[in-house]
C-alpha positions in Angstrom: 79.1 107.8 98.5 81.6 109.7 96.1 85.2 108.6 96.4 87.6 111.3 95.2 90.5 110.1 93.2 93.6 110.8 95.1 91.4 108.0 97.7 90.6 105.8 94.8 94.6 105.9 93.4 95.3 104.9 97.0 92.8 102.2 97.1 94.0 100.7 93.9 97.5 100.7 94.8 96.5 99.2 98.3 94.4 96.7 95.9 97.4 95.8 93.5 100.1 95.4 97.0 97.6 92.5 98.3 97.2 90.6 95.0 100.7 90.9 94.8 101.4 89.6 98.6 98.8 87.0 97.6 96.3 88.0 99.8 92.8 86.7 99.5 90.8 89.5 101.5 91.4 93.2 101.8 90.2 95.6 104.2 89.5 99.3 102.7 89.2 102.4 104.7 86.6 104.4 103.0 85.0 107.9 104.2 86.0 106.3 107.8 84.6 103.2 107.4 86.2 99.9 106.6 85.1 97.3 104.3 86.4 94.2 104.2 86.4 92.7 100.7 87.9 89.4 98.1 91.1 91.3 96.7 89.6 89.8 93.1 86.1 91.2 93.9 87.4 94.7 94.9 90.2 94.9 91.8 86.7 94.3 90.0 84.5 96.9 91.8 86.8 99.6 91.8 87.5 99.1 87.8 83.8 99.5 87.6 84.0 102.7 89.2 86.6 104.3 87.4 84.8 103.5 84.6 81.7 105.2 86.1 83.9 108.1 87.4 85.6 108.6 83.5 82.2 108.6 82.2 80.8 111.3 84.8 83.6 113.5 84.2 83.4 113.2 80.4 80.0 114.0 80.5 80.6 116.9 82.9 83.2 118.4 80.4 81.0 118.0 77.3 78.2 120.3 79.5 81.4 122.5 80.2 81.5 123.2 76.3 77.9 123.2 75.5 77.7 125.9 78.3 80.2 128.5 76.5 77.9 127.9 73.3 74.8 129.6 75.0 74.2 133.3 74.0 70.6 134.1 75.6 69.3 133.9 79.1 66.7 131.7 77.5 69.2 129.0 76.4 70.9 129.4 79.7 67.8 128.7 81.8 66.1 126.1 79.7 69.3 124.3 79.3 69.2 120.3 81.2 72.5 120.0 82.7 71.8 116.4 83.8 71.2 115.2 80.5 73.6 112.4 79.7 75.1 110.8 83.2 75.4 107.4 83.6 73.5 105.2 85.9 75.0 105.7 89.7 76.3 102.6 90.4 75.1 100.1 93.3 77.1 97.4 95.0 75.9 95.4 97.9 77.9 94.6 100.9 79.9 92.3 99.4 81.3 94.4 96.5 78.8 92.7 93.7 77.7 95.5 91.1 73.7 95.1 91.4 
């Protein structure tokens, strides 16, 4: 699932109020569905996937750029546009990256 990041800035700051109440699990409401996670493990997941989310959208703006370059239909239609994107991240139900 893709989490946008006005959910994700949410979800961090719900992440940071429990370590800070010293809570050791943390429930998270995401796309409708909640996940109950170890406040450590899910600090740790969701740094992975900002990580993963920089990376896509660095990737996506380098494309961006090499698009303008293009001058002929041919470069246009022969040019790979998923070229470059990280690995899609996987986490099973208990927040460990797999």
């Amino acid at each position: 699932m893709w989490i946008s990041v006005d959910v994700r800035t949410r979800i961090k700051g719900a992440i940071v109020d429990a370590e800070t109440l010293n809570a050791t699990t943390i429930t998270l409401g995401i796309n409708g569905v909640p996940y109950t996670f170890d406040v450590q493990k899910a600090k740790i997941m969701f740094a992975h996937l900002e990580a993963y989310a920089l990376k896509v959208n660095n990737n996506t703006l380098s494309h961006l750029q090499s698009i303008k370059q293009l001058e002929t239909l041919d470069d246009v239609l022969s040019y790979d546009y998923t070229q470059g994107y990280p690995t899609k991240l996987t986490f099973d139900i208990n927040g460990n990256l797999m």
